[in-house]
C-alpha positions as CSV (number, residue, x, y, z in Angstrom):
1,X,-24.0,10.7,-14.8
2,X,-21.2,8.7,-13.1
3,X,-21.5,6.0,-10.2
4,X,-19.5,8.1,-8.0
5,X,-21.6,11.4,-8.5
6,X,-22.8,10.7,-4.7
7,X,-19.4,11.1,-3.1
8,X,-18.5,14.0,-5.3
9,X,-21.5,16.1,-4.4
10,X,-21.1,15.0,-0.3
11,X,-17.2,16.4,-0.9
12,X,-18.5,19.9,-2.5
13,X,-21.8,20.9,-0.7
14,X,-23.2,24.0,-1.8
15,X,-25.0,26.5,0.0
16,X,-28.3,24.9,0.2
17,X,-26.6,21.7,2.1
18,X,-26.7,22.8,5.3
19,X,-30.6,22.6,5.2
20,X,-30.6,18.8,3.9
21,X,-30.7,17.3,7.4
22,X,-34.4,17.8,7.9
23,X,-35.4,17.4,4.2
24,X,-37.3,14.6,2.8
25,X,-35.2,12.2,0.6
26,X,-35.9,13.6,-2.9
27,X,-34.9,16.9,-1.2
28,X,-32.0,15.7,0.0
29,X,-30.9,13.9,-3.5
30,X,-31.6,17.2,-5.0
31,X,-29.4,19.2,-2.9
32,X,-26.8,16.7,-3.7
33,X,-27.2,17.1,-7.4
34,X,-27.0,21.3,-6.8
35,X,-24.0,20.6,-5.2
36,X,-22.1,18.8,-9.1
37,X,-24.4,21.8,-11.1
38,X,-22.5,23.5,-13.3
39,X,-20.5,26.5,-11.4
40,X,-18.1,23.9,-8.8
41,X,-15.5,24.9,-11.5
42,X,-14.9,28.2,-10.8
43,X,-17.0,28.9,-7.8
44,X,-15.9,25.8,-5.4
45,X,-12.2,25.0,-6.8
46,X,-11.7,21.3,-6.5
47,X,-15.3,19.8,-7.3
48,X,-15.0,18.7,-9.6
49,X,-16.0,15.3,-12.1
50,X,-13.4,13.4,-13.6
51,X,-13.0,14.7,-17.1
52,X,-12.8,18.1,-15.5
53,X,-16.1,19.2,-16.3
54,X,-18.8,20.6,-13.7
55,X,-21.7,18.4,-13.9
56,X,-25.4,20.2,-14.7
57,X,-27.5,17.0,-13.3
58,X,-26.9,13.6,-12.1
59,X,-29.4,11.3,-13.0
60,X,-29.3,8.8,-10.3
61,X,-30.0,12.1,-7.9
62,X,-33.2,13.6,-9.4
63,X,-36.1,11.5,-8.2
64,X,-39.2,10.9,-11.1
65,X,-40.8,14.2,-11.5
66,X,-44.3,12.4,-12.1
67,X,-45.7,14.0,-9.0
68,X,-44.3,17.4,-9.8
69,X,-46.3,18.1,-12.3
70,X,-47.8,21.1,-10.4
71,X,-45.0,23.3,-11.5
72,X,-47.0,24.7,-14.0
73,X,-50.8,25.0,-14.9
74,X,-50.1,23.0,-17.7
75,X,-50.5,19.1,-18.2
76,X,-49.5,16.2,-20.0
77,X,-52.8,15.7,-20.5
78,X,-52.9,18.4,-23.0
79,X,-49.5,17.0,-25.4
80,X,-50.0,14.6,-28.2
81,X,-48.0,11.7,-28.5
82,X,-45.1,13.3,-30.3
83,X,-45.1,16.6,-30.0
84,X,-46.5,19.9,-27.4
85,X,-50.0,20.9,-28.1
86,X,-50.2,23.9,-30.2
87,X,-51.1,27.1,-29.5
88,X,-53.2,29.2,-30.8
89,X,-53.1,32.4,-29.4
90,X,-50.4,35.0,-27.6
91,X,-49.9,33.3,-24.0
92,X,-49.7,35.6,-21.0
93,X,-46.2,35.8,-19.2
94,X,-46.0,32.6,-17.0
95,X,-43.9,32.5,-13.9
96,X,-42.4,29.3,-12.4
97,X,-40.9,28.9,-9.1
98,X,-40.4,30.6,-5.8
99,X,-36.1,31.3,-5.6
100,X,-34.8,34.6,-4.8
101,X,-32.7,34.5,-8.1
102,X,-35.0,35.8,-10.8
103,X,-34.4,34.9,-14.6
104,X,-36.4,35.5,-17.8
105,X,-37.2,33.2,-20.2
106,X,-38.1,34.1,-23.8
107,X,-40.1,31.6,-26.2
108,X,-41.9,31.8,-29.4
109,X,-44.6,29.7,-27.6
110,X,-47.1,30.8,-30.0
111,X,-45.2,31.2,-33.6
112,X,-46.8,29.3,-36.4
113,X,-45.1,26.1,-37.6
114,X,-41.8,24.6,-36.4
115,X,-40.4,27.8,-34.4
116,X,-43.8,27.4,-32.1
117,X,-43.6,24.0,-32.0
118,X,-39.6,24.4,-31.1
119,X,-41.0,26.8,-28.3
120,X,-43.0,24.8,-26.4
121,X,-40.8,21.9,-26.2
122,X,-38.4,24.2,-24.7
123,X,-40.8,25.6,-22.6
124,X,-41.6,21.8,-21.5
125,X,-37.9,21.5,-21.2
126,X,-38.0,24.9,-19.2
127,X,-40.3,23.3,-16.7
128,X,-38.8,19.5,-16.1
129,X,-35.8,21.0,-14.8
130,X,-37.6,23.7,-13.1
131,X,-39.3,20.7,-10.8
132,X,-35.3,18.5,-10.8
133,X,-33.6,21.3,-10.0
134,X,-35.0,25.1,-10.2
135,X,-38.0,25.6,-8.1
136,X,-37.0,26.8,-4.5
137,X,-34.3,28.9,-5.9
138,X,-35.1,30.3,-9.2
139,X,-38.4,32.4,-10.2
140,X,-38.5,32.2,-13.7
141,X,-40.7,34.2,-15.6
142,X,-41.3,33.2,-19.1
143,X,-42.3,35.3,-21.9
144,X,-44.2,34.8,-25.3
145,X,-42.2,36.6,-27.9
146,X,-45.2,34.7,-30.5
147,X,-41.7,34.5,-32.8
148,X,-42.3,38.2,-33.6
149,X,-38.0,39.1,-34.3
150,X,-39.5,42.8,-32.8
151,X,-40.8,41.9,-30.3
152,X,-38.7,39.5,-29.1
153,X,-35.6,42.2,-29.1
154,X,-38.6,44.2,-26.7
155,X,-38.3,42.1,-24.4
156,X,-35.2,41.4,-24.2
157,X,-33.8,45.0,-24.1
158,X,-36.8,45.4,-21.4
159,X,-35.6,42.3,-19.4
160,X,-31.9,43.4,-19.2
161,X,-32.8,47.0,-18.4
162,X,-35.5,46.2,-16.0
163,X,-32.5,45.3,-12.8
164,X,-34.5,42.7,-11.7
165,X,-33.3,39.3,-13.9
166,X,-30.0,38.2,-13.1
167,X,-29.8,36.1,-16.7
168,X,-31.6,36.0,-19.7
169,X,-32.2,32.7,-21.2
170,X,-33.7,33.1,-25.6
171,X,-34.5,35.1,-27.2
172,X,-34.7,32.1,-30.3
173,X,-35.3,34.6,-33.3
174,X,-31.7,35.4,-34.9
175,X,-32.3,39.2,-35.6
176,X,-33.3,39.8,-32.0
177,X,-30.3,37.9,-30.3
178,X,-27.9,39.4,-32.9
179,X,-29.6,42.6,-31.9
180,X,-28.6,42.2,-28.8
181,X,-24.8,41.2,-29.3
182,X,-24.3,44.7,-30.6
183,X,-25.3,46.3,-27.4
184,X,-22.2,47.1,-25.5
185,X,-23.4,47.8,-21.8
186,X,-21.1,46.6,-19.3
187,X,-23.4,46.1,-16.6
188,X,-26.3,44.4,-18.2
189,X,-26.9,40.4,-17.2
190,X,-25.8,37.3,-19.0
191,X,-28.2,36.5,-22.3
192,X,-28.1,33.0,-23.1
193,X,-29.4,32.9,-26.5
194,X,-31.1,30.0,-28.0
195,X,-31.4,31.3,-31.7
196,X,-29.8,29.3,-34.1
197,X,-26.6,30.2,-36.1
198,X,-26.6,32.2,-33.8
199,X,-22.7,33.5,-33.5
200,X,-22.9,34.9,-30.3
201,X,-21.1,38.2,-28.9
202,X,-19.6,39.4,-25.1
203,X,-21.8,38.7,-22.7
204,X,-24.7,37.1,-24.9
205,X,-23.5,33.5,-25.6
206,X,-24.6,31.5,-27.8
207,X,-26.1,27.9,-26.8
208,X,-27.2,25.8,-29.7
209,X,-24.7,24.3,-31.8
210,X,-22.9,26.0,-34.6
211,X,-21.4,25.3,-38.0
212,X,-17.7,26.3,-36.6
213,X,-18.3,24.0,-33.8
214,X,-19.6,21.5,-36.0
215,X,-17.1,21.6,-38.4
216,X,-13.8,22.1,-35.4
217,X,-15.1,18.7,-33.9
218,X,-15.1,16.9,-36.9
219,X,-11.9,18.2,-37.9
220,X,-10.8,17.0,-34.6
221,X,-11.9,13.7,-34.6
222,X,-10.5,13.0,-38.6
223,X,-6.9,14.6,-37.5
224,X,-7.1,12.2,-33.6
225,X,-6.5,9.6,-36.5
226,X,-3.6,10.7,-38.1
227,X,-4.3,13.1,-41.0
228,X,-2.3,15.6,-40.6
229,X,-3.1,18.3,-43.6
230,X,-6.2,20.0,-44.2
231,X,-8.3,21.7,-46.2
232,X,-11.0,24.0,-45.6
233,X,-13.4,24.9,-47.9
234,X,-15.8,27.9,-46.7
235,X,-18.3,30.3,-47.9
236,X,-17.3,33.6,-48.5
237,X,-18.8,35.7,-46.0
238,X,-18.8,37.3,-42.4
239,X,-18.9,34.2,-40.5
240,X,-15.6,32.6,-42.4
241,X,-13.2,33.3,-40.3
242,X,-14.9,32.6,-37.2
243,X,-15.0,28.7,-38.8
244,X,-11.4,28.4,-40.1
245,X,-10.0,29.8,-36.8
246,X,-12.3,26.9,-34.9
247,X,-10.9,24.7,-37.6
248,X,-7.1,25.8,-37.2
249,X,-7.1,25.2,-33.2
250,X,-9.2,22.0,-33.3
251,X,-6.3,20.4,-35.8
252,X,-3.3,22.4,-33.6
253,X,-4.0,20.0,-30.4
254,X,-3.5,16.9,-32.9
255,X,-0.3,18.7,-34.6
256,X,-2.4,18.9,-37.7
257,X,-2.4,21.8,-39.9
258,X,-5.1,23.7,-41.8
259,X,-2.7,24.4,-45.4
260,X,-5.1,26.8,-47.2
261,X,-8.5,28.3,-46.8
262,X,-11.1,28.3,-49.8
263,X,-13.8,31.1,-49.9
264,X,-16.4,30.0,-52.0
265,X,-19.9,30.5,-53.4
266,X,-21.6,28.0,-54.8
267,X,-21.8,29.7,-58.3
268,X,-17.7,29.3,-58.2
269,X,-17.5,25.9,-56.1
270,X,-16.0,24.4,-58.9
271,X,-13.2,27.0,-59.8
272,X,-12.7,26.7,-55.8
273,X,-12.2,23.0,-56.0
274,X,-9.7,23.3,-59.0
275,X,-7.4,26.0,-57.4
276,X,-6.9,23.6,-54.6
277,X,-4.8,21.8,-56.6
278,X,-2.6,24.6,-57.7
279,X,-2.2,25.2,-53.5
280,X,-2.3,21.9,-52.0
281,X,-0.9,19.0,-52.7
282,X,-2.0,15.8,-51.4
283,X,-4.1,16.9,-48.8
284,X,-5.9,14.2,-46.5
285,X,-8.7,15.7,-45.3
286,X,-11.4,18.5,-46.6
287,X,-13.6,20.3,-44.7
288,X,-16.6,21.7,-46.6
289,X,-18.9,24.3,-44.7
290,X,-22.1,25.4,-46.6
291,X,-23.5,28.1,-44.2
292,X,-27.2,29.3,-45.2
293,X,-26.5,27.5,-49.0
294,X,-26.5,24.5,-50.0
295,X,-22.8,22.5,-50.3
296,X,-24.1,20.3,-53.5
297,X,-21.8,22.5,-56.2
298,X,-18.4,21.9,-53.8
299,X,-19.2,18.2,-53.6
300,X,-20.3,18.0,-57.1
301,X,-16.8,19.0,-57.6
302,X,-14.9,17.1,-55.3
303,X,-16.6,13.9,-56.2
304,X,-15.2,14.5,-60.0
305,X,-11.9,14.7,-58.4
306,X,-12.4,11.3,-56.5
307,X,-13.3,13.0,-53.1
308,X,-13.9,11.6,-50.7
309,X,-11.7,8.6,-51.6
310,X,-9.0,6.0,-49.8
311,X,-6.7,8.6,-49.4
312,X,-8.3,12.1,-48.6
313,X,-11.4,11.9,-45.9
314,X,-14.5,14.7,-46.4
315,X,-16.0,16.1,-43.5
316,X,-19.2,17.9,-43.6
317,X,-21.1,19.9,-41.2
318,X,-24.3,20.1,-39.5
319,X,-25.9,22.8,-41.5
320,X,-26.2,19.8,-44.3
321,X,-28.4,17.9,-42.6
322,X,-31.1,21.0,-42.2
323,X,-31.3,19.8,-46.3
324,X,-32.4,16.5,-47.7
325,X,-30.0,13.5,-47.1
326,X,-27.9,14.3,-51.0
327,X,-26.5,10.9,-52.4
328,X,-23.2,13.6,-52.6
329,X,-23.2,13.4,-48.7
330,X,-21.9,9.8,-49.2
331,X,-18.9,8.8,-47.6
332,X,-18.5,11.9,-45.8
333,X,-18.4,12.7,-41.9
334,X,-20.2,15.1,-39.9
335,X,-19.5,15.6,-36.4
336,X,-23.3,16.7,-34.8
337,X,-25.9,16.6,-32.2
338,X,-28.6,13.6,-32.5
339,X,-31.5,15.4,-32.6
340,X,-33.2,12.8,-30.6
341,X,-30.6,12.0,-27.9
342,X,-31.2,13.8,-25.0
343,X,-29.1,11.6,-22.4
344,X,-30.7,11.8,-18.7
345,X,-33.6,13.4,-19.0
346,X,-35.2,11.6,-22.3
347,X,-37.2,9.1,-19.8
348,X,-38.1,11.1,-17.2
349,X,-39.1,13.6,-19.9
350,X,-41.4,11.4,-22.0
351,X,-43.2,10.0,-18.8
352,X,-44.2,13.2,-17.7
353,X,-45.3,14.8,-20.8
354,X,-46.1,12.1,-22.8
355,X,-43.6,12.6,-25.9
356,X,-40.4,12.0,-27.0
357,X,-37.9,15.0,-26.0
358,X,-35.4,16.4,-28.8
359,X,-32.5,19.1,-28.8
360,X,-34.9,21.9,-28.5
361,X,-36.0,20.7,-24.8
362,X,-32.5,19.5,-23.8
363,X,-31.2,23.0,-24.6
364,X,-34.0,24.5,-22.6
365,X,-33.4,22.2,-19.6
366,X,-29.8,22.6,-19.6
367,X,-29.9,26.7,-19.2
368,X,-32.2,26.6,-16.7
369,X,-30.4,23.8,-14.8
370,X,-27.2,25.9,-15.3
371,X,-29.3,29.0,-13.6
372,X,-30.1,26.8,-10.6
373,X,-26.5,25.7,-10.2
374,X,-25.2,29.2,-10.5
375,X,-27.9,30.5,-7.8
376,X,-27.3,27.4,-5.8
377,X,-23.2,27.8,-5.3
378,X,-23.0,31.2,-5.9
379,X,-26.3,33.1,-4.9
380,X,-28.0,35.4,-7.0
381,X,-24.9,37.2,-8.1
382,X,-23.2,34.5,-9.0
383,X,-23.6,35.3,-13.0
384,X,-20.4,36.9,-13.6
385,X,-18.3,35.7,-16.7
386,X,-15.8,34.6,-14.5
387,X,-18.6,31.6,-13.9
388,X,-19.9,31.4,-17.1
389,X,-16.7,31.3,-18.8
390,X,-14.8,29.1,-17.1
391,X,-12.4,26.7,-19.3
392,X,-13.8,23.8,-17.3
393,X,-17.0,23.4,-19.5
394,X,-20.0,22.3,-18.0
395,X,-21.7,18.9,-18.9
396,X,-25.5,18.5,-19.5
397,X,-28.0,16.2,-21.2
398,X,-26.5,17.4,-24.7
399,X,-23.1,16.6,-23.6
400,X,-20.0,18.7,-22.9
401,X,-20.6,22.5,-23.2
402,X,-18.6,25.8,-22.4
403,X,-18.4,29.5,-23.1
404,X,-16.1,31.6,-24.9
405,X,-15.6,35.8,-24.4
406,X,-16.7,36.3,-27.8
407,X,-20.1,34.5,-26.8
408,X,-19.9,31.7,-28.8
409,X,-20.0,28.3,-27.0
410,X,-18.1,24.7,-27.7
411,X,-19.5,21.2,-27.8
412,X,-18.6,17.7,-27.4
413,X,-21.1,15.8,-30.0
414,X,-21.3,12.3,-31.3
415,X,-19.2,11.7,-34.7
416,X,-20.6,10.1,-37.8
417,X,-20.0,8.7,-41.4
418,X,-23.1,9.1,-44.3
419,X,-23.7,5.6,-45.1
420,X,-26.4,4.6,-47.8
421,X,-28.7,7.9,-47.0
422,X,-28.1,7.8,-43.2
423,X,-25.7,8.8,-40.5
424,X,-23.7,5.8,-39.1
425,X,-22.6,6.6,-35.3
426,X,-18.5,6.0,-35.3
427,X,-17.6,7.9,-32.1
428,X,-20.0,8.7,-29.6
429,X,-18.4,11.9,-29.0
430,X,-15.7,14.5,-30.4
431,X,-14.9,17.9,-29.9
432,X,-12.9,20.7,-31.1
433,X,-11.2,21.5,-27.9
């Protein structure tokens, strides 16, 4: 990731470094990138990268995983062009690897539609970094939850319980990982979810990105240029103030302030819009979350008002783009992940399994990577929350990333304006810490 990653790694060797000597040279690049992965924040003091975050993979370190490919029984040969093969039946539980650190792995390889499909790029995601990084320290055993809610809680509860996985990377269905959040066993091992708006709870964190995130980072990056009072519109609900206080410290490090909160539904958007006037005046940004509904009535609104305009800036969030581009989206900005940047890997990725990588396999390489740089600096019981919440942040091929105690995670993500039906890239990346 940086030209110097080299003499970082030789300055904070971890504790597979000692057998590099002997090693072939791609053995010997790996151990260098094991030594910048993830944990040096916390684990080994001192190493670590520039911007203070610990370092999941180094590019220049991981040789081309072409002739790799034996990690797992299956090929390129059997992807498409843009997308994993599909599956058509339950696959048996696969295991990965020969480490003494055991994780689980649950995917919905064979749901129907877009949650399978999801599920085997991760698992393809799974097993890239598995050959980079994972292989001589992790065993991974993955597990079919076939997108069954259920039966994906099944296994998790059985993988926790069982003593033998030290994390627990999925489930990706929302009932089951918010299933899990309500447990309240002290003992059990990490869960790092990959459901999404998925809110996450102690001890089961949440990796994909959410709407507070979402909506903190461009709040950030609107107040970094000098607005200075806000407004957040919201829908009424459970997860409300989980987004306005991610809003309210996001504009704090810029000295902005967040002057009133709206609760809204989208049946009273409007009335919402007008009271703002009776609360506000002259504020210079908005920020309009839409949760599981649609933002169209708030924007409806705010466009009749003149927003967004010279003087007061609209910021979206990510949950709009799971709708149609809306010509109301114009003009506004929306701090999010590119769904098909996936930094590093995205090469190395397409040559080996023949299509183009998105989110959905960048999240899945990332948790395993951050399981083989646990297991590498800190052994097997190295997942403690100590590690996995460490203020430091850890950077992988989706950027930035860290852990909170409540479970919920923050992200650095590129920042953009709607322009004529399509996001135009202004920063390449923001963040609302």
């Amino acid at each position: 990731m940086r030209a110097s990653a080299e003499a970082i790694a030789s300055a904070c060797p971890a504790p597979v470094a000692s057998q590099a000597g002997a090693a072939p040279r791609f053995e010997q690049r790996r151990t260098q990138v094991l030594a910048l992965a993830l944990v040096a924040a916390t684990a080994l003091p001192g190493c670590q990268s520039k911007t203070g975050a610990s370092d999941v993979l180094d590019p220049s370190a991981i040789a081309t995983p072409a002739a790799q490919a034996g990690s797992s029984s299956t090929t390129a040969a059997q992807m498409t062009g843009s997308s994993p093969a599909a599956a058509t039946t339950a696959r048996a539980s696969q295991t990965l690897g020969t480490g003494p650190t055991r994780i689980t792995m649950l995917l919905p390889l064979s749901a129907p539609g877009s949650a399978g499909e999801n599920g085997r790029k991760m698992y393809d995601g799974a097993r890239l970094a598995m050959a980079d990084l994972g292989d001589k320290l992790l065993t991974l055993t993955i597990e079919d939850t076939r997108g069954d809610s259920a039966y994906a809680k099944d296994l998790a509860v059985k993988a926790i319980t069982s003593g033998g996985a030290k994390a627990v990377i999925g489930p990706a269905e929302l009932t089951a990982a918010q299933h899990l959040a309500k447990l309240s066993g002290t003992t059990r091992p990490p869960v790092l979810a990959l459901a999404d708006n998925f809110a996450g709870g102690p001890g089961v964190y949440s990796v994909r990105l959410s709407e507070a995130d979402s909506a903190a980072a461009g709040a950030a990056a609107i107040a970094s240029k000098g607005a200075r009072k806000f407004v957040l519109m919201v829908p009424a609900g459970a997860n409300s103030s989980a987004i306005e206080a991610r809003v309210n410290n996001a504009l704090s490090i810029y000295g902005a302030t967040l002057a009133v909160t709206l609760p809204y539904s989208p049946a009273d958007a409007a009335k919402a819009v007008s009271d703002m006037g009776s609360l506000v005046e002259a504020p210079e940004a908005i920020v309009v979350a839409s949760g599981d509904g649609s933002p169209s009535a708030a924007l409806a609104a705010l466009k009749a008002k003149g927003i967004p305009g010279k003087a007061v800036k609209l910021i979206g969030t990510d949950r709009w783009l799971e709708r149609p581009m809306d010509p109301l989206y114009e003009g506004a900005y929306i701090a999010t992940l590119d769904q098909s940047e996936t930094g590093p890997i995205a090469d190395r990725f397409k040559a080996t399994y023949s299509y183009q990588p998105d989110v959905n396999v960048a999240y899945a390489y990332d948790t395993v990577a951050l399981s083989a740089g646990i297991a590498s600096s800190a052994g097997p019981d190295g997942f403690s929350k100590k590690v996995l919440e460490n203020a430091t942040g850890f950077r992988g091929s989706t950027g930035l990333f860290r852990f909170r105690a409540d479970g919920s995670s923050q992200r650095s993500m590129p920042f953009f304006k709607v322009e004529k039906g399509k996001l135009k890239l202004v920063e390449k990346s923001t963040s609302g810490f």
